[in-house]
N, C-alpha and C positions, 0 to 999 in steps of 0.2 A: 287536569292540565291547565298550566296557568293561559290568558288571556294575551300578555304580554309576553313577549319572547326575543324584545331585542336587548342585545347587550346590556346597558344601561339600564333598562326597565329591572331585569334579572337582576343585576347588581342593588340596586335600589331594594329588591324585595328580599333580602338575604339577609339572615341573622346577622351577617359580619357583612356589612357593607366595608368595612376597611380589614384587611387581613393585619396581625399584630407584625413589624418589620421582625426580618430577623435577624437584622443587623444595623450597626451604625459608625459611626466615625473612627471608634474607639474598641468597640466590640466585632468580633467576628461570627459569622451562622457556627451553633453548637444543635446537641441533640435535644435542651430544652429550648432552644428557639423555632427549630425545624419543626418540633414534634407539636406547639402548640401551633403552628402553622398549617400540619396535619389537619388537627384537630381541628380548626376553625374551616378553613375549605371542605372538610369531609361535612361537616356540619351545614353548608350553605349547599353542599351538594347532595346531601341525602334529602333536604327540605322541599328540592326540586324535582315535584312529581313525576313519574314517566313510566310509560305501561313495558317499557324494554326490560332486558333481563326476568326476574322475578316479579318486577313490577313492585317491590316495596321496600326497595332500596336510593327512590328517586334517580338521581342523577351519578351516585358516588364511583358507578361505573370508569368513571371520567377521568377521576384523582389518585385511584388505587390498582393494585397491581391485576391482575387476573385471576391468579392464585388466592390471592385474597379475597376477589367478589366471588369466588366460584366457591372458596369455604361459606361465604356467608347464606350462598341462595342454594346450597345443598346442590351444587352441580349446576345447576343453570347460568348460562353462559347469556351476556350482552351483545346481541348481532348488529348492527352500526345501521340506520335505516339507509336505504336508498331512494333518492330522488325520483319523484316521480315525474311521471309525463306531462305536458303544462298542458295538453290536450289530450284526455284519454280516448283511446280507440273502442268506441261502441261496435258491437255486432251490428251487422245487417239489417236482421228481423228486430231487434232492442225495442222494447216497449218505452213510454212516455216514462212511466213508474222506475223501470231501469234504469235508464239512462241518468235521472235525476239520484237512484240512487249509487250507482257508477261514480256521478261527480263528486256526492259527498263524501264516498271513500279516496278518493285521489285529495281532494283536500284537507281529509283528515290527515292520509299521509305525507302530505305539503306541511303540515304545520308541525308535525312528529321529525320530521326534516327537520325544519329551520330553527325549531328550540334545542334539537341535539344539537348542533352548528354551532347556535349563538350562544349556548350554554358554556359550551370549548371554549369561544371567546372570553365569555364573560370570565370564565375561573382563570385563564391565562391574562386577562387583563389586570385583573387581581393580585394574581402575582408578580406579574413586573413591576406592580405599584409595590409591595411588599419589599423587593428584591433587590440591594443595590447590582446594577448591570454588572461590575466587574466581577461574581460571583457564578454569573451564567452569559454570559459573555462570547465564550465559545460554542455555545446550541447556535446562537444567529445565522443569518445570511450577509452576507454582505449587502445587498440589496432590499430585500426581502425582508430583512429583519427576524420576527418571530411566528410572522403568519403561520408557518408549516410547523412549529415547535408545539406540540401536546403539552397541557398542564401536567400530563402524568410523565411526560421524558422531562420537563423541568422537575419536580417533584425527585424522579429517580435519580437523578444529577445532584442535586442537593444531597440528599441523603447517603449518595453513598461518597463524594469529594468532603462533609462537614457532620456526618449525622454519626459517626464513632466517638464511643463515648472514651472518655482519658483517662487517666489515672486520677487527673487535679478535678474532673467533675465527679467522681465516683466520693472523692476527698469532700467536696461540695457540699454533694447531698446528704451524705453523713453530717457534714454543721446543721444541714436544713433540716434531718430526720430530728437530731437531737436537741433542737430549739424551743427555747423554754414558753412553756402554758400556763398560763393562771387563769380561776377565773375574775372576772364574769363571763371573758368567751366562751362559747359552746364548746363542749367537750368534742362533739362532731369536729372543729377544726382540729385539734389532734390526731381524732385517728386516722382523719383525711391526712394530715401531713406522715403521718408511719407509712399508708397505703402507697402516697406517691413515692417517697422514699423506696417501699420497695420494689414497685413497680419498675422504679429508674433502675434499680441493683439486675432486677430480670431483665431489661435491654440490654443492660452490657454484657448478657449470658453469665451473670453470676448469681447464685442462690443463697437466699439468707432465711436461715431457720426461723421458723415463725416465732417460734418461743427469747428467737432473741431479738424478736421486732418488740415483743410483749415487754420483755427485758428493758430496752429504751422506752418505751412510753411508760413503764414502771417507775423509771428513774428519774422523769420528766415531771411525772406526779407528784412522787415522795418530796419534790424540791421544790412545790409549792406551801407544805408546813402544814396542809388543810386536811389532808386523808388517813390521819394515822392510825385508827381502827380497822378501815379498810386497807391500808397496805400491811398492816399487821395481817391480816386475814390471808390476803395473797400470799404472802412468804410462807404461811403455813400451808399451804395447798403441794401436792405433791410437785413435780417439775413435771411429768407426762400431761397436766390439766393445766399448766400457763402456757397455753393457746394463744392467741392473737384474736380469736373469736370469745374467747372466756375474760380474755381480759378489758376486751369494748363491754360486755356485758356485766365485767363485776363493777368494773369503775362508771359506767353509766347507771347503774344501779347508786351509786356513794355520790358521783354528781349531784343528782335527784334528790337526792338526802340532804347533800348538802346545802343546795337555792332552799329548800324547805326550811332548815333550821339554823342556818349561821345567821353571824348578827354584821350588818352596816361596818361595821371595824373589823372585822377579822378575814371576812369573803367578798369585799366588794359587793354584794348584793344590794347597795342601798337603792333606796326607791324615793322618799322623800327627803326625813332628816338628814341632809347633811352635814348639821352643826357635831352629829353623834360620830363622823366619820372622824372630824377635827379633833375631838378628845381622845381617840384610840389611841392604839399604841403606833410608834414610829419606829426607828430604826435608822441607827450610826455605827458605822464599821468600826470606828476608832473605840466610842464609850457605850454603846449597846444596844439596850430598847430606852427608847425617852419617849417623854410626854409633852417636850416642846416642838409644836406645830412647825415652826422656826428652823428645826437644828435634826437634820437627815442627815445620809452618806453624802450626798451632793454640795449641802449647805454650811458642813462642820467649817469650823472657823481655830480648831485645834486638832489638827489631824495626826495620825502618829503615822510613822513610817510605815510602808507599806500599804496606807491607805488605799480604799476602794470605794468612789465618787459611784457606784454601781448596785452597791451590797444597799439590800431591802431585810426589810424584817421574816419572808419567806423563801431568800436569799440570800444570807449571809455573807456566803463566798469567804468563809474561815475567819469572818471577824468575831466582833467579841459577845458575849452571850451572857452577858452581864446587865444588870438594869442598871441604868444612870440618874443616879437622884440630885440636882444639880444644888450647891451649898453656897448663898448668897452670900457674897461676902459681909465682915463684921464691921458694924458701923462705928468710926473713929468719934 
């Protein structure tokens, strides 16, 4: 049990000394604002030890619903401490040994008191620092203010006035599942973003087959130009075995392979030479793959119709797939 237990002190010792806002001038609270806001209070609140409940869920009694600490601790319920006596009542006969140890129990529960309390504070301080007021506004007193308002009756207000997910975030997360990977990032960042993607898809109580989670990070691959023995391999695998777990394992397998054996020019893997990166091959939507360092999608200085300032060599995006041998002019 920590040593410190006022407001401030708590705050100060919490992984999220600032909760992330969940709102702003221009944005309003959604299910990914709420939810990492979840997430970061459950996090400062579980870190905060306390022998109540299970005993090994710290404080997170506090932030979450009932039903859901009572799934976590297999049944065991959080009973609220009560204040003790500021003077405990010793027996008659009480020994010297007693009495002294009588005291240390009432001040044990004196302190198991006052960090349940200031802990309330703390997370509810938290929050209204996070929270524009006109969002929860009507919990208040008029007087009062939020004193009497629970971090877990803000929390439940929030969530259920702004924490339904929409059609346009559903739309969202789909741009965000489907968002392009290359390396040298870790391939972990990929399957992290499939994961959240479908995680968000099960919030909104809808189910997306695993195989066509695999499907997307499939397509995500093949569009970086780097994997083509191993996405050959995949396509021939039956469809019952592209998993979502087969397919973190086949393609973290061709990863690995790849940091090993590509060269500075083709995977980004460079480590020193970078004059070797300079002489690679480039890429112009208009006239193809070039060799002048100078002359990309971004920097073409003869663009054809329909250009795309965007298209890379592992990228195309339907330009041209032709090689550009550039023919100096003839000297007069």
């Amino acid at each position: 049990m920590t040593t410190k237990s006022t407001p401030k002190d708590l705050i100060d010792s919490f992984p999220h000394s600032k909760l992330t806002p969940i709102a702003t001038a221009t944005t309003k609270p959604d299910y990914l604002s709420l939810h990492q806001l979840q997430y970061e209070i459950n996090d400062n609140a579980e870190t905060l030890s306390s022998t109540l409940g299970d005993g090994q869920h710290g404080h997170l009694f506090l932030v979450i619903s009932e039903p859901e600490y009572l799934a976590m601790t297999d049944g065991v319920p959080c009973i609220p401490p009560v204040q003790p006596p500021f003077d405990p009542v010793h027996a008659a006969n009480a020994t010297a040994p007693q009495i002294v140890e009588a005291n240390r129990q009432n001040d044990k529960r004196q302190k198991l008191f006052d960090l349940y309390h200031n802990a309330i504070k703390a997370f509810r301080n938290q929050l209204l620092e996070a929270i524009p007021i006109e969002y929860i506004e009507s919990l208040g007193h008029p007087t009062r203010g939020f004193n009497k308002v629970s971090p877990l009756e803000i929390l439940s207000h929030l969530w259920e006035n702004f924490g339904k997910i929409q059609a346009s975030d559903l739309i969202a997360n789909d741009e965000r599942m489907k968002a392009a990977w290359h390396p040298p990032t870790p391939i972990q960042q990929l399957f992290q973003q499939l994961e959240k993607g479908n995680q968000f898809i099960i919030a909104s109580g809808q189910v997306m087959d695993e195989r066509i989670i695999a499907r997307i990070g499939y397509q995500i691959i093949e569009k970086t130009g780097l994997f083509d023995l191993a996405s050959r391999d995949w396509r021939y695998k039956d469809e019952a075995d592209k998993t979502l777990a087969n397919f973190k394992k086949h393609f973290q397998k061709a990863n690995k392979d790849l940091a090993l054996t590509a060269t500075s020019s083709s995977a980004g893997y460079h480590t020193a030479n970078q004059s070797t990166v300079t002489k690679g091959k480039l890429y112009c939507w208009t006239h193809g793959i070039v060799h002048n360092t100078k002359h990309t999608s971004a920097t073409c200085e003869k663009q054809a119709l329909g250009h795309k300032t965007g298209a890379t060599l592992h990228d195309k995006q339907g330009g041209s797939t032709k090689t550009y041998q550039y023919t100096p002019p003839v000297p007069k």
